[in-house]
FIKOL-517293 format. One line per field, with one value per residue (C-alpha): residue number from 1; x, y, z. Coordinates in pm, 1 decimal. Example, Ala and Ser with C-alpha at 12.3 -4.5 7.8 and 13.67 -1.06 7.14 Angstrom:
resi = c(1/2) .
px = c(1230.0/1367.0) .
py = c(-450.0/-106.0) .
pz = c(780.0/714.0) .
REM end
This chain:
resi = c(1/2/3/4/5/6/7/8/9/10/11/12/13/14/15/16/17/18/19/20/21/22/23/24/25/26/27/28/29/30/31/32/33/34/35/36/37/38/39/40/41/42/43/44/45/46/47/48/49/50/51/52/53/54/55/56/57/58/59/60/61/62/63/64/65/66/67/68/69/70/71/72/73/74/75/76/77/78/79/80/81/82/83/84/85/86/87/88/89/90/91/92/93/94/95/96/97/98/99/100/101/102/103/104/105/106/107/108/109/110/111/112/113/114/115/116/117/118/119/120/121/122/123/124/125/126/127/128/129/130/131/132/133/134/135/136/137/138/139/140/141/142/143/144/145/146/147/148/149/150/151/152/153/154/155/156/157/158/159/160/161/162/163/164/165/166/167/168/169/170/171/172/173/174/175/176/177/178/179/180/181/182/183/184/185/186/187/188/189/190/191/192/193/194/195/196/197/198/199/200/201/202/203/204/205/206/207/208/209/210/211/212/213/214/215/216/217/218/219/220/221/222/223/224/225/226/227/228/229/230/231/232/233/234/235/236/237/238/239/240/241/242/243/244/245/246/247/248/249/250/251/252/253/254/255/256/257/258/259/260/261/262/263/264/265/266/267/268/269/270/271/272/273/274/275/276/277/278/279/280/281/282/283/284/285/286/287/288/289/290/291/292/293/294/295/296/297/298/299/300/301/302/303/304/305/306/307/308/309/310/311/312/313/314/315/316/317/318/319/320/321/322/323/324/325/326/327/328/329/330/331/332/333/334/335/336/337/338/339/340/341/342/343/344/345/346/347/348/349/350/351/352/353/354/355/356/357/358/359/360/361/362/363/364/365/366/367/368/369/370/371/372/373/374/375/376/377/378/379/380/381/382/383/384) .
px = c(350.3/558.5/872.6/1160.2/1383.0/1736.0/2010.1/2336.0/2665.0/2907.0/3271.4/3530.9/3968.4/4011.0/4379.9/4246.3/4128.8/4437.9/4479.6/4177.1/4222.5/4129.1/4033.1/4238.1/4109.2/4204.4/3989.5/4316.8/4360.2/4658.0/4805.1/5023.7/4760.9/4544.8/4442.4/4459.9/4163.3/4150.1/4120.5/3838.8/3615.4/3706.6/3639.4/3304.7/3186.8/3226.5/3044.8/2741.3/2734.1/2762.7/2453.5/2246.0/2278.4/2169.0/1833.2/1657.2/1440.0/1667.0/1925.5/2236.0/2148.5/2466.8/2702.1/2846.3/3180.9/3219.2/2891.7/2832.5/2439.9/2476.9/2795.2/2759.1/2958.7/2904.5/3125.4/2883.5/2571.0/2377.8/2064.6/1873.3/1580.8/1298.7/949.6/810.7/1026.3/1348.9/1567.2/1908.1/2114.3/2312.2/2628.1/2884.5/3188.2/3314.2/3660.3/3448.1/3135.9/3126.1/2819.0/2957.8/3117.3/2836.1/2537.1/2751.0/2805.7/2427.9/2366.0/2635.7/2418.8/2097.9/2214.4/2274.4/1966.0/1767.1/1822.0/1790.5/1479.1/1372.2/1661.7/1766.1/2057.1/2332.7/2658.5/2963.5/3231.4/3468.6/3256.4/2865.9/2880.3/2554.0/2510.2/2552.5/2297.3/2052.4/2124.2/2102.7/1766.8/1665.2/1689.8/1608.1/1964.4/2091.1/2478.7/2695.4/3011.1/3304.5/3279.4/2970.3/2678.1/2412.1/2057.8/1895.4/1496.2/1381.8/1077.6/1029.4/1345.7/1457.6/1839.9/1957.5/2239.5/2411.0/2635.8/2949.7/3216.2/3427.2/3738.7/3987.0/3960.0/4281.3/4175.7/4407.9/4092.8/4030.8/4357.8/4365.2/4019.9/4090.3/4486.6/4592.1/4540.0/4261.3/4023.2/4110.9/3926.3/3651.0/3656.2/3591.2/3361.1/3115.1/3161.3/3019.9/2814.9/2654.8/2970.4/3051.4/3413.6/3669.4/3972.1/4277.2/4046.7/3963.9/4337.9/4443.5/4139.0/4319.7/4687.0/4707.5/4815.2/4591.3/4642.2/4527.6/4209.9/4137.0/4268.5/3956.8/3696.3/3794.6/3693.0/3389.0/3273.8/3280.2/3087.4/2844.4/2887.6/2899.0/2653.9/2704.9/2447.6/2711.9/3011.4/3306.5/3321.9/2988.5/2852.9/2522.6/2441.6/2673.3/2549.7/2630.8/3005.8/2997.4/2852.0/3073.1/3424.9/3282.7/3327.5/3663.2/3798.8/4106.8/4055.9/4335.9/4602.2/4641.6/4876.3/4645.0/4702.9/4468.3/4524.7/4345.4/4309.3/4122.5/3982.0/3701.4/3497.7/3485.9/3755.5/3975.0/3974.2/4064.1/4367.1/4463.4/4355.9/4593.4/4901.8/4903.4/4858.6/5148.5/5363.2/5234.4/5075.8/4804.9/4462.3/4093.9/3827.7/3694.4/3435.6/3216.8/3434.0/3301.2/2984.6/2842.1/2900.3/2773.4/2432.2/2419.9/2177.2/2490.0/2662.7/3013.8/3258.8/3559.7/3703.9/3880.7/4131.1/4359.9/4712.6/4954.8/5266.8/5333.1/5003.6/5314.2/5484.1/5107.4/5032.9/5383.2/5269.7/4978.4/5130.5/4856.0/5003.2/4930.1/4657.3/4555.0/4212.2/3973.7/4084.0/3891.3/4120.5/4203.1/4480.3/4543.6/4877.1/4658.6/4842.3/4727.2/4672.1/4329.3/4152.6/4145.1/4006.1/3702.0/3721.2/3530.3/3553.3/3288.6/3202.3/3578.2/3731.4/3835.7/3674.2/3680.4/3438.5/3093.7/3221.1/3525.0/3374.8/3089.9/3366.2/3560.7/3227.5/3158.5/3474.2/3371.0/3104.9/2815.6/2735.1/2996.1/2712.5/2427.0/2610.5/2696.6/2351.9/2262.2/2504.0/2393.1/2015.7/2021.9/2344.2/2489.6/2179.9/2024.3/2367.6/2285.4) .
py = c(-14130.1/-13805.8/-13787.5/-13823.5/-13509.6/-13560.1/-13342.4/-13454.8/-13395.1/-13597.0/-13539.5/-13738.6/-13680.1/-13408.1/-13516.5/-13759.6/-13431.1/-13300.2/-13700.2/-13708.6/-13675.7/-13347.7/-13226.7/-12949.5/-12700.5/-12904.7/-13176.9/-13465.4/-13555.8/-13464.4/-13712.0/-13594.3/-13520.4/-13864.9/-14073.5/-14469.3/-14649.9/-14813.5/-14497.5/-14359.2/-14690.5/-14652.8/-14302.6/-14315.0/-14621.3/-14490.7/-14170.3/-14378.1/-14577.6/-14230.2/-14096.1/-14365.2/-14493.7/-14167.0/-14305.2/-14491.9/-14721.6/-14794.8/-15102.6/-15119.6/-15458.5/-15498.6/-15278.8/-15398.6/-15238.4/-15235.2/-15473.4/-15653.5/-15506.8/-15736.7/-15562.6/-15239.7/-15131.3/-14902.4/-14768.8/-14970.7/-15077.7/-15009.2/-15269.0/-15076.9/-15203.1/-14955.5/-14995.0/-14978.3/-15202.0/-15237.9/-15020.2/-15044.5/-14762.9/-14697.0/-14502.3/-14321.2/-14147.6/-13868.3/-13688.9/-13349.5/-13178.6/-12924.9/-12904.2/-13033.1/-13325.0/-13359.8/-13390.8/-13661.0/-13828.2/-13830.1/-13965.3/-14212.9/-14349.3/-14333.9/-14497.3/-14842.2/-14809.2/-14979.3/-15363.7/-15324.7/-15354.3/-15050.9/-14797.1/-14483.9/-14317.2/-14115.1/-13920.5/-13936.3/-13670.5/-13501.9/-13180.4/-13129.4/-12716.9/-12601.9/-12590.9/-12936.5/-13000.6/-12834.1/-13078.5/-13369.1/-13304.2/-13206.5/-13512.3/-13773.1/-13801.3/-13835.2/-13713.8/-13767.4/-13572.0/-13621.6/-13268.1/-13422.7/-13214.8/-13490.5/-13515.2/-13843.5/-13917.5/-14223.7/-14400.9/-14243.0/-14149.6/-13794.4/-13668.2/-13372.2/-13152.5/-12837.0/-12546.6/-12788.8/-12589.6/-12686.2/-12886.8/-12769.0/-12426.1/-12397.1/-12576.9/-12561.5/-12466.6/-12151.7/-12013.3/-12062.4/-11871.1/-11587.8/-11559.9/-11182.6/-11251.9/-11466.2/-11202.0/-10954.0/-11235.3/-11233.5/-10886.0/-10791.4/-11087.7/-10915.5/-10523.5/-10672.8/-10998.6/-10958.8/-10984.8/-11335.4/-11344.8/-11567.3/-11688.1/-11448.0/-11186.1/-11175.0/-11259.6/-10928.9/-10718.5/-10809.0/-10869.1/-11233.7/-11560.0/-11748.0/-12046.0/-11853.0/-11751.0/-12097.9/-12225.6/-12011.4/-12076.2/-12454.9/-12361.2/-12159.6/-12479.8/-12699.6/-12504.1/-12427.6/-12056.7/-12054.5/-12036.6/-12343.1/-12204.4/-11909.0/-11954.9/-11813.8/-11768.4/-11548.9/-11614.7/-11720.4/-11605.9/-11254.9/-11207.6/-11576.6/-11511.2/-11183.2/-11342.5/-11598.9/-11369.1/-11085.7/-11390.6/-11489.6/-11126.6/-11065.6/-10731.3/-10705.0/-10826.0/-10478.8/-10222.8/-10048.2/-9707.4/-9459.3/-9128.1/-8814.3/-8503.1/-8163.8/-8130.3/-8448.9/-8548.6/-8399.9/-8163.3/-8394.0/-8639.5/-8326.1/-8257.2/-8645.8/-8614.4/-8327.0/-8471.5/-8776.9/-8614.7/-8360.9/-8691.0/-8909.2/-9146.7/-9308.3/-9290.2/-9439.4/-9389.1/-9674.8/-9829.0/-9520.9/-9208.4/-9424.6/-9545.4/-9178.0/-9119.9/-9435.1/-9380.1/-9049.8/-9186.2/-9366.8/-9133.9/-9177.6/-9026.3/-9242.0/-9122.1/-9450.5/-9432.4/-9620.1/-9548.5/-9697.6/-9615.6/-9629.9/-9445.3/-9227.0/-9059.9/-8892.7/-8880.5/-8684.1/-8412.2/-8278.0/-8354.4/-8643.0/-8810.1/-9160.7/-9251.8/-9612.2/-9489.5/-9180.2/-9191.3/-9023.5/-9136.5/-9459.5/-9468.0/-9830.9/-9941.7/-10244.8/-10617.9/-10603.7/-10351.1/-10498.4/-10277.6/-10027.1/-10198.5/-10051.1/-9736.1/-9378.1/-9045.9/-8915.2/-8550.6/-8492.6/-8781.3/-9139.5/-9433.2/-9795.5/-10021.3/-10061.6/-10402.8/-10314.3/-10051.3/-10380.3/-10597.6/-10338.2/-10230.7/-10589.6/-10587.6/-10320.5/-10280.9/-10325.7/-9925.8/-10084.8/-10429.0/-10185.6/-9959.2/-10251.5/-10348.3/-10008.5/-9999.6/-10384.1/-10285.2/-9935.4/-9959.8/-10310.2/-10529.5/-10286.0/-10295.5/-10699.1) .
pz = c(-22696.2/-22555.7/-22643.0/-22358.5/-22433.7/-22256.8/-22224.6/-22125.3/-22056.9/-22254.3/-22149.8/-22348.0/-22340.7/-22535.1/-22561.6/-22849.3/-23034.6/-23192.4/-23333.9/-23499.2/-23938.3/-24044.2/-24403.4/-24516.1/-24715.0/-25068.2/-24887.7/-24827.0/-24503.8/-24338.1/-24246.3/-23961.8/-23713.5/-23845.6/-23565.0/-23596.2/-23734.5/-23378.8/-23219.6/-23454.8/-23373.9/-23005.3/-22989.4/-23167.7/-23003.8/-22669.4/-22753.8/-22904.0/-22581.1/-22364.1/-22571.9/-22585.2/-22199.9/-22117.4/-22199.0/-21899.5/-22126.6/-22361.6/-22385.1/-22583.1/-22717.0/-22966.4/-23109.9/-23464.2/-23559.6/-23992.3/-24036.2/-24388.6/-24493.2/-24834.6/-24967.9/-24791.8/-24533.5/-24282.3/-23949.8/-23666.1/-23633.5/-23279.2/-23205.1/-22960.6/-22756.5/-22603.5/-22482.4/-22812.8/-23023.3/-23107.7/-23380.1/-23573.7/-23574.0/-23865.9/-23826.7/-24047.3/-23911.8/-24122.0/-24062.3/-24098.3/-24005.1/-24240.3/-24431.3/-24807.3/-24623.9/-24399.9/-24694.0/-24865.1/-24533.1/-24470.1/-24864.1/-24834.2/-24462.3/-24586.8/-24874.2/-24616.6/-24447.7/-24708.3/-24616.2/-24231.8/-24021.1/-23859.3/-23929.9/-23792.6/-23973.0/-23768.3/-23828.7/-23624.4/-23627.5/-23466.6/-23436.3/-23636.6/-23713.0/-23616.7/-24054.7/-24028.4/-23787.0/-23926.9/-24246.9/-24067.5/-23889.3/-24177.2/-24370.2/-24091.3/-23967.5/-23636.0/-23503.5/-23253.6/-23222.5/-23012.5/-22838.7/-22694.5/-22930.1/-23029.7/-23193.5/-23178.6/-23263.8/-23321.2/-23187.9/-22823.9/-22782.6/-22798.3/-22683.0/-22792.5/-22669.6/-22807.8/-22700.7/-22686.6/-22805.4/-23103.5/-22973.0/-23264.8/-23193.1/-23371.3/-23647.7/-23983.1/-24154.4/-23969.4/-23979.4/-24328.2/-24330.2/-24145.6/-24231.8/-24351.4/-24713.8/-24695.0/-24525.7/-24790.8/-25050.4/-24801.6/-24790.6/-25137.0/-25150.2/-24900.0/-25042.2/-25387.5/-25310.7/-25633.2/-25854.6/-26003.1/-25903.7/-26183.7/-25931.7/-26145.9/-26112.9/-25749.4/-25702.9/-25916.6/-25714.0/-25374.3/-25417.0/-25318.0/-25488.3/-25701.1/-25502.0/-25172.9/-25372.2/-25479.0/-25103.6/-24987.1/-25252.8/-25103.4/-24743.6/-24846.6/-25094.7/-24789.5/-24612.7/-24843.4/-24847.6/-25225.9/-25522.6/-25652.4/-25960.4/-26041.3/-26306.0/-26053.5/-25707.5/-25505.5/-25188.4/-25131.6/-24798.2/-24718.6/-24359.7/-24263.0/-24363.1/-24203.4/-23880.7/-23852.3/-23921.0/-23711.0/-23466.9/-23541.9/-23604.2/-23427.8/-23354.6/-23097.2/-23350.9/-23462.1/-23250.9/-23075.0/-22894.0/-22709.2/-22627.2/-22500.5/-22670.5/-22559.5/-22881.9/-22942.2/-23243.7/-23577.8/-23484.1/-23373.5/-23669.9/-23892.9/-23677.1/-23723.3/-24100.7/-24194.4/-24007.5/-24150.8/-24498.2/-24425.6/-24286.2/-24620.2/-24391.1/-24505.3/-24258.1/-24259.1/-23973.8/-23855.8/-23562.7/-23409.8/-23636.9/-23956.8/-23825.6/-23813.9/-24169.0/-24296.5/-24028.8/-23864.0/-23599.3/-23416.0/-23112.3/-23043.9/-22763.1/-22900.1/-23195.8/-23389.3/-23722.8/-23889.3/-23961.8/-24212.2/-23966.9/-23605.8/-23422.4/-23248.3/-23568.1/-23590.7/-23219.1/-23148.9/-23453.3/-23280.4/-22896.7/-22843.8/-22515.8/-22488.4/-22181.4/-22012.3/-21902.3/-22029.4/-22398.8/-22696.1/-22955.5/-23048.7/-23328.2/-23483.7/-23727.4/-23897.9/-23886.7/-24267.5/-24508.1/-24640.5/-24387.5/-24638.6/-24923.5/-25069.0/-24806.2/-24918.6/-24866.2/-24636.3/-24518.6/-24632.6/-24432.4/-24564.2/-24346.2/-24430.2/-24539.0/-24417.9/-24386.0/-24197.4/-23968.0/-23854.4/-23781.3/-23569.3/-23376.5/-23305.5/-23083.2/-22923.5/-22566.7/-22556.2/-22747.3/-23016.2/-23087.7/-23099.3/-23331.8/-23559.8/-23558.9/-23659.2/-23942.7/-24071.9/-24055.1/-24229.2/-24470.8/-24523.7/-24599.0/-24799.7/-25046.1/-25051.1) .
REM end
């Protein structure tokens, strides 16, 4: 029979969010912001029930909070009837949905489904990252989170909802992630994907403690963004990490100033280049200004750099006057030196990163995306 396909609309309090137990990156549980074992059960039962009713020929038969299956023990146990039989679902709640903590999660439930009559395993959690997902449906597994994201498919029955955005957008994970000092290890992690990284080393390469480099090869293990096959630290998809912190990049963190100058382009960036030399102010092009040397087939009317100091120490050498609309110079003082890592000298000029320039294109318009494309397609995959 066809498949019912259903997709709902699952709001729950989001006040209970910030009480839910979340893994840190050394994979405790803090315990400050750990909701109640009542609350976990009542939570997750009531978004079971608000999946599942969403279902016209389906009835909640019994819902069975810590059954015994002969010794095993999982979070509830969901008798379902539908018009062609009836089904147990077997459910384990897991404080995370990343996908480390998720495949365990998904052994540990399929684990109980051996000694009950027509099973259908499913993971609860607070949120089920879209890696996640893809692991569960892959092995057979249903989830439910509490932002309201679902999968189910067992007999006839077919729910499934994404888009839901992650509750804990200020998640103690991601800052740690995408903190100053962390980006710089992600940094030199995705300018030389090849290299098998040992933790002193990477922390010598970029400046930062070693427990901030093994802080971040915690994150990245949970996730599954490491070669687990390698003998130190290398990531085993670049462009997924790349994706996902072109995402998160803060671009407008830095001090950002624009100005207008009747000189544009190559010309321009000279100017800006010998001032800050003469002034001992360290520069780097970045966005369109590097994008051209890195792929000439981009076109740019903006020219961006960074500077070291205050944008106005080099703006008030040349008599650059700063503007609010019609700019074609955009001088930035970085919130973190890192920017500069791995930067090169092209057509006379230092410009950051191929890595760097992507992320600051990605925040640009519309021109900036297409640009960033550009650069990924013709200079930054080919390195990979």
């Amino acid at each position: 029979m066809v498949k019912l396909q259903i997709i709902m609309k699952i709001g729950l309090d989001k006040a209970i969010f910030s009480r839910y137990s979340i893994v840190s990156p050394y994979g405790e549980i803090s315990m400050e912001r750990k909701m109640y074992e009542k609350d976990v059960f009542e939570q997750g039962e009531r978004a079971i029930r608000d999946c599942l009713e969403r279902v016209p020929f389906l009835k909640i038969q019994k819902v069975k909070i810590e059954p015994d299956l002969f010794g095993r023990r999982p979070d509830f146990l969901v008798r379902v009837e539908v018009a062609g039989g009836r089904y147990n679902l077997v459910v384990e709640v897991t404080s995370s949905g990343q996908p480390r903590i998720a495949r365990q999660a998904i052994n540990q439930v399929r684990s109980y489904i051996e000694t009950v009559p027509n099973p259908y395993p499913v993971l609860l959690a607070p949120y089920i990252s879209d890696a996640a997902a893809e692991l569960c449906a892959h092995n057979g597994v249903g989830y439910i989170d509490l932002a309201g994201n679902c999968r189910l498919s067992f007999g006839q029955v077919y729910v499934e909802q994404r888009g839901k955005n992650n509750p804990f957008s200020e998640k103690r994970e991601l800052r740690s992630l995408y903190s100053p000092k962390a980006e710089r290890i992600l940094r030199a992690l995705l300018v030389a994907p090849k290299k098998v990284w040992k933790v002193k080393e990477l922390a010598s390469e970029t400046g930062v403690s070693l427990g901030m480099v093994s802080k971040v090869k915690r994150i990245l293990e949970l996730r599954e963004w490491l070669d687990s096959q390698s003998k130190g630290i290398r990531l085993l998809d670049p462009e997924i990490a790349l994706t996902e912190w072109a995402n998160e990049y803060r671009y407008s963190k830095h001090r950002i100033m624009n100005f207008y100058s009747l000189v544009s382009g190559s010309e321009l960036e000279e100017q800006i280049a010998l001032a800050a030399k003469n002034r001992d102010i360290r520069i780097a092009l970045t966005g369109f200004s590097a994008a051209v040397r890195y792929a000439p087939a981009v076109r740019y009317r903006r020219s961006m750099i960074y500077s070291s100091e205050d944008p106005m120490t080099i703006a008030r050498k040349i008599d650059l006057k700063p503007v609010s609309s019609g700019a074609n110079l955009t001088l930035i003082q970085p919130y973190d030196e890192g920017v500069f890592y791995a930067g090169e000298s092209r057509d006379g000029l230092p410009v950051v990163s191929s890595i760097q320039t992507y992320l600051d294109l990605m925040k640009q318009s519309a021109r900036g995306e297409e640009a960033a494309a550009t650069l990924l397609q013709e200079v930054i995959r080919p390195s990979w």
